[in-house]
SEMIGU-749206 format. One record per residue (C-alpha): z, x, y; chain; residue number from 1. Coordinates in steps of 0.5 Angstrom, whole numbers. Example, Ala and Ser with C-alpha at 12.3 -4.5 7.8 and 13.67 -1.06 7.14 Angstrom:
REM SEMIGU-749206
+-------+-------+-------+------+------+
|     z |     x |     y | gudo | zaro |
+-------+-------+-------+------+------+
|    16 |    25 |    -9 |    A |    1 |
|    14 |    27 |    -2 |    A |    2 |
+-------+-------+-------+------+------+
END
This chain:
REM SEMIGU-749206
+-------+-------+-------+------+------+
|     z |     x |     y | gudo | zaro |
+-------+-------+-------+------+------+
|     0 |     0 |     0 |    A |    1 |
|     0 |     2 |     7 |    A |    2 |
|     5 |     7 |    10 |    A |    3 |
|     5 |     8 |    18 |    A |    4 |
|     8 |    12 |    22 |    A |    5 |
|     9 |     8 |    27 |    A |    6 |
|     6 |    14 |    32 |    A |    7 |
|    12 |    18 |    31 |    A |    8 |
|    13 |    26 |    28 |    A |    9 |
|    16 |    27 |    21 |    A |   10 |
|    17 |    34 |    20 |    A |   11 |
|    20 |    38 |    14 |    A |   12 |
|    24 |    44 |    13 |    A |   13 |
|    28 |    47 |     8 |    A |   14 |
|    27 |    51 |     1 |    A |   15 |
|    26 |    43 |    -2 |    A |   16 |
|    21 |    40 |    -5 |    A |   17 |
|    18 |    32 |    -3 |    A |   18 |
|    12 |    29 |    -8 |    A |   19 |
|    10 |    22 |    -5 |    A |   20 |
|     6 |    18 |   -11 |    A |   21 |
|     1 |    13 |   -12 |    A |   22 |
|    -4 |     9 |    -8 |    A |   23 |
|    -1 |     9 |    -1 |    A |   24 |
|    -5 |    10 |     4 |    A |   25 |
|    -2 |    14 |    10 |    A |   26 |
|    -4 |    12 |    18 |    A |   27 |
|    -2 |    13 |    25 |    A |   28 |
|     3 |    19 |    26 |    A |   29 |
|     4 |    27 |    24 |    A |   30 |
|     7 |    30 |    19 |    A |   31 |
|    10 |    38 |    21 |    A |   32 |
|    11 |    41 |    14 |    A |   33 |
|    15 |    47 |    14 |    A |   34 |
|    20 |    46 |     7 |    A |   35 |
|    17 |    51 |     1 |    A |   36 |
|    12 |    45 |    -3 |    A |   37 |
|    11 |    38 |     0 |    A |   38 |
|     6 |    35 |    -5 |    A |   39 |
|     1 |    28 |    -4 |    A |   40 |
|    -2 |    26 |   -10 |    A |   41 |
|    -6 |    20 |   -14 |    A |   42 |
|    -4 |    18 |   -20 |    A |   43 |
|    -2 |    11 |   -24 |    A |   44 |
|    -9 |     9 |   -23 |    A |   45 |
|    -9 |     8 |   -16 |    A |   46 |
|   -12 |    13 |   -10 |    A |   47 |
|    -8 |    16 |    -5 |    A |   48 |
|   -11 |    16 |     2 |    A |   49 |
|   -10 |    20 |     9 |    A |   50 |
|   -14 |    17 |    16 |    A |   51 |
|   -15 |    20 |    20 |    A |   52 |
|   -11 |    19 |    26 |    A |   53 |
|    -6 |    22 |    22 |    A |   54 |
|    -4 |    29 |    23 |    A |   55 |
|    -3 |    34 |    19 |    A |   56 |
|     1 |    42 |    21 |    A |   57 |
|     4 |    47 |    16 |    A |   58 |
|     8 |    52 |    19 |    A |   59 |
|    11 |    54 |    13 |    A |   60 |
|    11 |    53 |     6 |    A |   61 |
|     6 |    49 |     2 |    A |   62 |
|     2 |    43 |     3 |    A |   63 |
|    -1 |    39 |    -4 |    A |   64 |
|    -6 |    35 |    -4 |    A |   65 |
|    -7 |    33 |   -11 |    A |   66 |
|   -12 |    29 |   -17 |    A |   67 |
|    -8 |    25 |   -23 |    A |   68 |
|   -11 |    19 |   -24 |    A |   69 |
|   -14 |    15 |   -20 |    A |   70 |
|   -19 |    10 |   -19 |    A |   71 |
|   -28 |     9 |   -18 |    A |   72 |
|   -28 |    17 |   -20 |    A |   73 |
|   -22 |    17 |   -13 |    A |   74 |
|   -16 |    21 |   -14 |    A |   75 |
|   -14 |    22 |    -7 |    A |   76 |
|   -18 |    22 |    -1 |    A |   77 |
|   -16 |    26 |     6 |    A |   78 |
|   -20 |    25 |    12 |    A |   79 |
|   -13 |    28 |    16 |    A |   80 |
|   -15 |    34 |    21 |    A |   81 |
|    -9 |    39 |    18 |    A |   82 |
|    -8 |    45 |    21 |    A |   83 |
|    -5 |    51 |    17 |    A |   84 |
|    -1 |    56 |    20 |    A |   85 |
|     4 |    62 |    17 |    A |   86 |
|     3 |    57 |    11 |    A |   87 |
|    -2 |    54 |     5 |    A |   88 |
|    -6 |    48 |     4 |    A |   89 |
|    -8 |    46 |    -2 |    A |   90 |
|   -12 |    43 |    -6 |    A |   91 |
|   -10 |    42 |   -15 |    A |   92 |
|   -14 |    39 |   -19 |    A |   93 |
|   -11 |    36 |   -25 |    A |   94 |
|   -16 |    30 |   -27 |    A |   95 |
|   -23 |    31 |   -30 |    A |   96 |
|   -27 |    26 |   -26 |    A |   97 |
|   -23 |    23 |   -21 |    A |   98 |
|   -24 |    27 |   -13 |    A |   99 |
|   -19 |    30 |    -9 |    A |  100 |
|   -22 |    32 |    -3 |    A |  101 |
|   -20 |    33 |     4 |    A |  102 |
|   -26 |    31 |    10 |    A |  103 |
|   -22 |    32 |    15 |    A |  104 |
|   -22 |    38 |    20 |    A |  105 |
|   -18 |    44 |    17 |    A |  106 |
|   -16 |    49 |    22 |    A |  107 |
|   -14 |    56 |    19 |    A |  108 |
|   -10 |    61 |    24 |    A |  109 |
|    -7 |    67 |    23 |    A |  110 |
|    -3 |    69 |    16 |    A |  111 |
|    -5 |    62 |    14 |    A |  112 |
|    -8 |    61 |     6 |    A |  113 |
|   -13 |    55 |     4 |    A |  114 |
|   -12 |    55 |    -4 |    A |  115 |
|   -16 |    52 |    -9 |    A |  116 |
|   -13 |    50 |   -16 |    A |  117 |
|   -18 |    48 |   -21 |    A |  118 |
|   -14 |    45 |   -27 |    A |  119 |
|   -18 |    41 |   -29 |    A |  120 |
|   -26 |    40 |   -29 |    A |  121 |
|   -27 |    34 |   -23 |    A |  122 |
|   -29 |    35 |   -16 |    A |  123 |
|   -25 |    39 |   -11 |    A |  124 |
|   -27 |    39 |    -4 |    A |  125 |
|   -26 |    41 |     3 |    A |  126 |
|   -33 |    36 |     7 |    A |  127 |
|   -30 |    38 |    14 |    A |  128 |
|   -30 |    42 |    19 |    A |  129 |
|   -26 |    50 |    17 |    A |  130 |
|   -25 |    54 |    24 |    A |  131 |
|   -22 |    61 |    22 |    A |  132 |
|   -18 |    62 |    27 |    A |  133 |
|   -14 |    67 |    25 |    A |  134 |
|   -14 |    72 |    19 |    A |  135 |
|   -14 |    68 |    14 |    A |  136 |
|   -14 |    67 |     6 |    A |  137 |
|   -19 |    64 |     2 |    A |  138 |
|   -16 |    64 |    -6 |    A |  139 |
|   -19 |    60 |   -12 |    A |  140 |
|   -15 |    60 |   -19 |    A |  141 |
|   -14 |    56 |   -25 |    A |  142 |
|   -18 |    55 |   -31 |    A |  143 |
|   -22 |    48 |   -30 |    A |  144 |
|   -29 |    47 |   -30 |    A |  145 |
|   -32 |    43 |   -24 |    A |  146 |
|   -39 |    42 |   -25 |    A |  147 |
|   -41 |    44 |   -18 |    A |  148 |
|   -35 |    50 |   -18 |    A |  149 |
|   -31 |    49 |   -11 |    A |  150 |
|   -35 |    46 |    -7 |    A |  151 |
|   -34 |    47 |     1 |    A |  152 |
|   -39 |    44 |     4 |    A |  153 |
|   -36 |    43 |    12 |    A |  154 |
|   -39 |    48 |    17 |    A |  155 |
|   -35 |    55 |    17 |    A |  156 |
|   -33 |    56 |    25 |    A |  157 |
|   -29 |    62 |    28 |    A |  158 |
|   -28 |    69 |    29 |    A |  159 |
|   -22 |    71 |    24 |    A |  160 |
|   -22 |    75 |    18 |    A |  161 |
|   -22 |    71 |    11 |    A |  162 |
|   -19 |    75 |     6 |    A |  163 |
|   -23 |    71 |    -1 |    A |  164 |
|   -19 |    72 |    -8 |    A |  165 |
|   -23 |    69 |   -14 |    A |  166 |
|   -18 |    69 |   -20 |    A |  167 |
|   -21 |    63 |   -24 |    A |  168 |
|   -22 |    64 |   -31 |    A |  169 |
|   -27 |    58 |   -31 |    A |  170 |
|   -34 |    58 |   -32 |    A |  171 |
|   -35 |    55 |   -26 |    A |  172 |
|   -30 |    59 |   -22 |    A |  173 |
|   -33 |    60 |   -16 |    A |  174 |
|   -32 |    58 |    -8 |    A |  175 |
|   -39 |    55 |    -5 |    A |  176 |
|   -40 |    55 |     1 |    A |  177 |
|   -46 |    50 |     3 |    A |  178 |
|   -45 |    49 |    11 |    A |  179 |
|   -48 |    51 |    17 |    A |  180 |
|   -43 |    58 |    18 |    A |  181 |
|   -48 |    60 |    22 |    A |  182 |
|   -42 |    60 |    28 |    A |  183 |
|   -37 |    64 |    23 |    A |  184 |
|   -37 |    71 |    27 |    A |  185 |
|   -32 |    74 |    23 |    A |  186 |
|   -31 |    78 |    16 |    A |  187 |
|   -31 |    76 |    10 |    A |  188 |
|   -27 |    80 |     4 |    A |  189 |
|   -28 |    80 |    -2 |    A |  190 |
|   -21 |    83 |    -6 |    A |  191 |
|   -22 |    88 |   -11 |    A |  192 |
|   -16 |    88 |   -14 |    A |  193 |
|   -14 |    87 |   -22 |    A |  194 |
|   -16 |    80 |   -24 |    A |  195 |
|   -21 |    78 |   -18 |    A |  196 |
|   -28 |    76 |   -19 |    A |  197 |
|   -34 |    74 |   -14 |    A |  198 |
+-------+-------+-------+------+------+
END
């Protein structure tokens, strides 16, 4: 069912943990994520949705948007602009058809990491916008098969340095970059050590 905010600001801190399951949809407000995992997910064969006029930031810890269960090939669907600072956004795939998908701009700044968790072999995207503000890490692991990898498919903007650890040991463990990322001037790395791959 509907969740609104009401406008107002939720913020999180602490070495604590919050899951919100199933099927709600969460409008209307912003949430400041600074506690170690805050997970939103699917599940119970109803999706879960984000609009966009809710606001997301992460100043520390890590943000999870995760696929169980769900429903018309839809686990949980976020059209949310997050911005990610000294933390992580992530996107856990644990379903073999169901998407878990963020639409919504990501903003990526300095010591930020966007993290892609392929348990399972349904889609797992980011559509939006991804402007690279800062040094950045862009990181793939998990063993799942999505038929067309990770896909980010959202123009890449920005000028900061993007640090890219593939440790996924699926078949099509691979982050796809099929935008326009003519406006991303920054540099790309690839990290050379123990268990990484392009």
């Amino acid at each position: 069912g509907p969740v609104s905010f009401g406008g107002k600001t939720v913020t999180t801190s602490g070495a604590g943990r919050v899951t919100l399951s199933s099927g709600y949809t969460l409008s209307r407000g912003a949430l400041n994520v600074g506690n170690d995992l805050f997970v939103i997910q699917g599940g119970t064969s109803r999706v879960t949705n984000l609009s966009s006029d809710l606001n997301l930031v992460v100043t520390s810890g890590r943000l999870r948007f995760q696929a169980n269960s769900g429903a018309g090939n839809l686990s949980l669907v976020s059209a949310a602009p997050a911005t990610v600072n000294a933390g992580s956004l992530e996107l856990l795939q644990n379903n073999a058809t169901n998407l878990v998908g963020q639409s919504g701009n990501i903003t990526l700044n300095e010591s930020s990491k966007l993290v892609f968790l392929t348990n399972s072999g349904g889609p797992i995207s980011a559509s939006g916008p991804v402007a690279i503000n800062g040094s950045t890490t862009l990181r793939n692991t998990g063993a799942g098969v999505p038929v067309a990898g990770t896909l980010i498919s959202g123009n890449l903007t920005g000028a900061g340095t993007i640090t890219y650890q593939n440790e996924g040991t699926g078949a099509n463990a691979r982050v796809n970059l099929t935008g326009n990322n003519s406006g991303y001037t920054g540099t790309f790395n690839l990290s050379g050590a123990s268990g990484n791959r392009t």
